[in-house]
C-alpha positions, -999 to +999 in steps of 0.1 A: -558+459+200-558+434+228-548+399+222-575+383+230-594+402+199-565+390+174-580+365+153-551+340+141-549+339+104-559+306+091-538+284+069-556+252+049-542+226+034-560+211+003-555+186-018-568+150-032-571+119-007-535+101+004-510+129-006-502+135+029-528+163+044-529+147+078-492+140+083-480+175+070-504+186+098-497+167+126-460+182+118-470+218+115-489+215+149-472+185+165-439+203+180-469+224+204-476+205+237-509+207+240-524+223+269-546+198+278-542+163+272-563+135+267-596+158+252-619+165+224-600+193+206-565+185+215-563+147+204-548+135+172-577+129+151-585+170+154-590+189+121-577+219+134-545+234+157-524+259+162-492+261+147-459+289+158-429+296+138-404+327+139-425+339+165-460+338+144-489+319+154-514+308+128-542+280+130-539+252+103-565+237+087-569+201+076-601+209+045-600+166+038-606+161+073-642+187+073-666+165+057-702+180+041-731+167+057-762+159+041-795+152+055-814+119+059-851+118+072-847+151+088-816+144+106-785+158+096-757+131+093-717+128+085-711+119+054-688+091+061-715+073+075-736+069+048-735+034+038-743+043+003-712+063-001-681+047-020-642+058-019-650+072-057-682+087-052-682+123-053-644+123-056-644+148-073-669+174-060-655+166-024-617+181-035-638+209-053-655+217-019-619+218-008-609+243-028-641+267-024-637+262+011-602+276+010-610+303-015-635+316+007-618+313+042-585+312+049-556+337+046-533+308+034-537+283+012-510+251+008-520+233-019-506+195-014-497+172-048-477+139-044-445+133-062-451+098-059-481+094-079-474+126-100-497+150-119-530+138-119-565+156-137-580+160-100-548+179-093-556+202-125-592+207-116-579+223-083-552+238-096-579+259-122-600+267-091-568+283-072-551+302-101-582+325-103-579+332-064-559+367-052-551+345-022-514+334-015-510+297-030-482+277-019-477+245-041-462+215-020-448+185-037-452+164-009-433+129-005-402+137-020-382+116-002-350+113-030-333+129-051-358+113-076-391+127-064-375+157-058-370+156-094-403+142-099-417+176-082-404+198-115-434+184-136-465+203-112-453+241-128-471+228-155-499+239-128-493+273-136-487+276-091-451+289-093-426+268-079-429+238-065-419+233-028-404+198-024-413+184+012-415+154+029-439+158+057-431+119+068-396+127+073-400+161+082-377+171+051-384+206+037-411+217+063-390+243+075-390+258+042-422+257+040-429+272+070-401+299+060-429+307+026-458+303+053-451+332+073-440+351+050-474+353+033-495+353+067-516+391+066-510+418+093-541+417+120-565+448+114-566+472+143-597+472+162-621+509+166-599+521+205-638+527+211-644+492+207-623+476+231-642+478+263-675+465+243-679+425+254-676+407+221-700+373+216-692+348+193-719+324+184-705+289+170-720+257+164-729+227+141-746+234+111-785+237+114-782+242+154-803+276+151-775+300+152-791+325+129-821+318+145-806+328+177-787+355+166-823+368+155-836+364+187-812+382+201-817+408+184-852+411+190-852+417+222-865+444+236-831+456+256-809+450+223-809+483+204-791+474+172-769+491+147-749+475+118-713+486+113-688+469+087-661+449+108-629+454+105-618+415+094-625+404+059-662+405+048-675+401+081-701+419+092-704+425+132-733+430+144-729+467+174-760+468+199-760+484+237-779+463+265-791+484+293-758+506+287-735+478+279-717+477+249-718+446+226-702+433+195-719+399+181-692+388+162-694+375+126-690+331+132-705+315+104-719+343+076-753+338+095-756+374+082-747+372+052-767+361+017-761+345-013-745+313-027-717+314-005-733+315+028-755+288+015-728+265-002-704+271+021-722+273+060-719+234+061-679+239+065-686+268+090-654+254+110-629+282+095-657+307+104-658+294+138-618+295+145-614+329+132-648+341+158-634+326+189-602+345+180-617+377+184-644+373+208-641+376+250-670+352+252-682+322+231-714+306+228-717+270+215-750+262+205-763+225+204-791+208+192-815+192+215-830+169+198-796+157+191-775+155+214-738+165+219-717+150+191-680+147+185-681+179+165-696+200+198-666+186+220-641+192+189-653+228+191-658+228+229-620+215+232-605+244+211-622+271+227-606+254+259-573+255+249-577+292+230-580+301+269-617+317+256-648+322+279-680+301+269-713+291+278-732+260+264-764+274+250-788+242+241-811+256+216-847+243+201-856+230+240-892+237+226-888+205+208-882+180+239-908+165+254-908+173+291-914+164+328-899+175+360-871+155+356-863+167+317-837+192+321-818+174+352-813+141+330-803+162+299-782+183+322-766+150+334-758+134+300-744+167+286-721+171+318-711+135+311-703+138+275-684+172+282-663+165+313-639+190+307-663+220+305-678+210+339-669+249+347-692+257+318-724+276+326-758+257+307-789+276+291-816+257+275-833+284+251-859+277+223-846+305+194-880+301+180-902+306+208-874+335+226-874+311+255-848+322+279-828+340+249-832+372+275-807+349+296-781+347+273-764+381+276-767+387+308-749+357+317-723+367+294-721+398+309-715+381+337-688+356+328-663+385+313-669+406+346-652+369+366-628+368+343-619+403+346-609+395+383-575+401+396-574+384+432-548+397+458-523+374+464-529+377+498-559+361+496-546+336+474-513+326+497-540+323+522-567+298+501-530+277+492-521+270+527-554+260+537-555+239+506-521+222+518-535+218+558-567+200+542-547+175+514-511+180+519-493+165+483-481+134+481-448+125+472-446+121+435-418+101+418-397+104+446-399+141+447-419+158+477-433+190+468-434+222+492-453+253+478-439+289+489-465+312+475-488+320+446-501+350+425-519+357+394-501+366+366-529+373+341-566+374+335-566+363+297-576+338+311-569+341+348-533+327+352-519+317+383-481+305+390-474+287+422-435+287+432-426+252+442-393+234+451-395+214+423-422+216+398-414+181+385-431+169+423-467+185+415-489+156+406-516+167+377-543+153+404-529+175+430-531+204+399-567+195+397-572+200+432-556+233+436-575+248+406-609+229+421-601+249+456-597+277+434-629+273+415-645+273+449-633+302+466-637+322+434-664+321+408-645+321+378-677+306+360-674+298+322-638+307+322-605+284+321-582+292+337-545+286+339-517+270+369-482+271+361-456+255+383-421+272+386-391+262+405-375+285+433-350+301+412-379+306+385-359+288+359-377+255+362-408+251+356-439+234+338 
């Protein structure tokens, strides 16, 4: 199985407002320097990240942080927005939501009770909800910052959870324990079908109610798409095997958009666990917005974690049948979208109505033809030769004192493309100048709807960024 098909097991934490969700995960994901700074996806305020201990990376899952939306006059809205809601209303049913959510998804579940406040009857609720899951529950006793709250932490066996893991995310106290028990219960990753690996594997994410089983339907409709259903080979997904004009490929299982019953009903408004675990085994994703709406925070969220999973991805906006149009339309929308998503400017854009099969005959193709790009290993002839008449156009600057001279550059990898440039001091490349290089690269190559990576390294490969 290659690693880019390895789906990271997921890990959520759950548990009633203010015992500490958020600051146990900014600590379980904090010690990882993001790989991009300063965007949707990789900022504080994310509900998701990746997290690495004794050489095991797993994705952690804030479940307080994925609110349910609900709809108002046709329009579907956060809702912490509504002005109608109330700190106690639904209190309750949101924890609940938690806990199904959990159940349902993740590999992991850390179940998060304050030692502060003590036992309370929303912690009991939960508790009754996880006790009759075969998942591995791992019951925190979060701010127990003394000997007395460590204490304090004895009184949540009466959960019937096992034993108690005193922590204090604040402080930091205990979370390498926890991590320790973490691991420990993390599964092994399936093993793919051999035959399987040179299919090109599509994941199709999104915000609720964006038409992704509509588009997945459209899909396969098509007349090139010859379909066949085979079980996959992750938990209760069900991957969807088809062959276009010869071509192998795997629709992988995002959001239960195949699947029926009260799950996929109850549960597709928290499709972000879905989502992760897709992007982790497809070669290309596709991230489908609404028209009539917009991009949102959640798109870029999305968008910004596909970035840094190093995944390829086109922007497919859906339901274009709904816009009203004139020549202009789709060059203003086109604008505003590139504006709100800056740092997918690389990002090929379809505008595709699901329901009318607009354009949907687009879609593979173009996917077809981003993993073939990304596939690409240039010589590093040709790339020494693109760096020096990169240097001869903008020579770099001197940067904190330090003047940097490049020796010579080749690609290390292609998932994603990966390219180290030997330098004198690594310390001297300016992250404008690291923008430039990768532009020139951009240019020369078409490495379209694929991120790709520049490390620096110093000249006795030690040093480096």
């Amino acid at each position: 199985m290659t690693n880019r098909h390895k789906p990271k097991p997921i890990v959520a934490l759950v548990g009633r407002p203010n015992v500490g969700k958020s600051t146990l995960f900014n600590r379980l994901i904090g010690r990882r320097q993001a790989i991009v700074e300063d965007l949707p996806g990789t900022t504080r305020d994310r509900l998701y990240g990746d997290a690495e201990w004794a050489g095991k990376s797993f994705v952690v899952v804030d479940t307080g942080g994925i609110e349910p939306l609900k709809e108002r006059g046709g329009k579907v809205i956060s809702a912490s927005y509504d002005p109608l809601a109330s700190a106690s209303k639904g209190f309750v049913a949101e924890i609940r939501s938690q806990a199904e959510l959990a159940i349902e998804e993740a590999d992991v579940i850390v179940f998060l009770v304050d030692t502060k406040e003590g036992l309370t009857a929303a912690d009991e609720e939960v508790a009754a909800m996880l006790r009759g899951t075969d998942k591995p529950v791992i019951l925190t006793a979060n701010k127990a910052d003394n000997a007395e709250r460590r204490m304090n932490a004895l009184e949540f066996y009466a959960l019937g959870l096992g034993d108690p893991y005193p922590i204090s995310a604040y402080h930091g106290t205990g979370t390498g324990d926890l991590l320790d028990v973490i691991v420990e219960h993390l599964p092994e990753t399936p093993e793919e079908d051999e035959e399987d690996e040179e299919a090109l594997r599509i994941a199709i994410v999104g915000r609720p109610n964006v038409g992704k089983s509509s588009l997945l339907n459209a899909l396969l409709g098509q007349e090139r798409a010859i379909v066949s259903d085979i079980a996959g080979t992750t938990r209760d997904a069900v991957d969807t095997h088809l062959t276009w004009d010869g071509q192998k490929v795997i629709l992988v299982d995002s959001a239960g958009i195949r699947r029926r019953g009260r799950i996929e009903r109850g549960v597709e408004k928290y499709s972000v666990m879905r989502a992760l675990r897709a992007i982790g085994r497809s070669d290309v994703v596709l991230l489908v917005l609404d028209a009539t709406e917009g991009v949102t925070a959640q798109d870029a969220h999305i968008g910004g974690y596909i970035l840094e999973e190093g995944r390829s991805l086109i922007i497919v906006v859906n339901k274009w049948d709904a816009i009203e149009k004139d020549t202009h339309t789709m060059a203003e929308y086109n604008r505003k979208l590139r504006e709100e998503l800056k740092f997918l400017d690389y990002v090929p854009v379809l505008y595709v109505s699901a329901l009318t099969r607009q354009r949907v005959n687009q879609i593979i193709p173009a996917a077809l033809r981003v993993k073939e790009q990304r596939e690409m290993r240039i010589p590093t002839g040709e790339l020494n030769r693109l760096l020096q008449d990169a240097i001869a156009a903008n020579p770099p600057k001197a940067f904190k004192g330090r003047q940097a001279r490049f020796y010579y550059v080749t690609q290390a990898s292609n998932d994603p493309p990966t390219f180290v440039f030997f330098v004198n001091d690594p310390r001297a490349v300016h992250f404008t100048y690291e923008r430039y290089l990768e532009n020139r690269l951009r240019e020369r190559f078409p490495f379209e709807g694929t991120p790709i990576r520049l490390k620096f390294r110093g000249k006795d490969r030690k040093k480096g960024r």
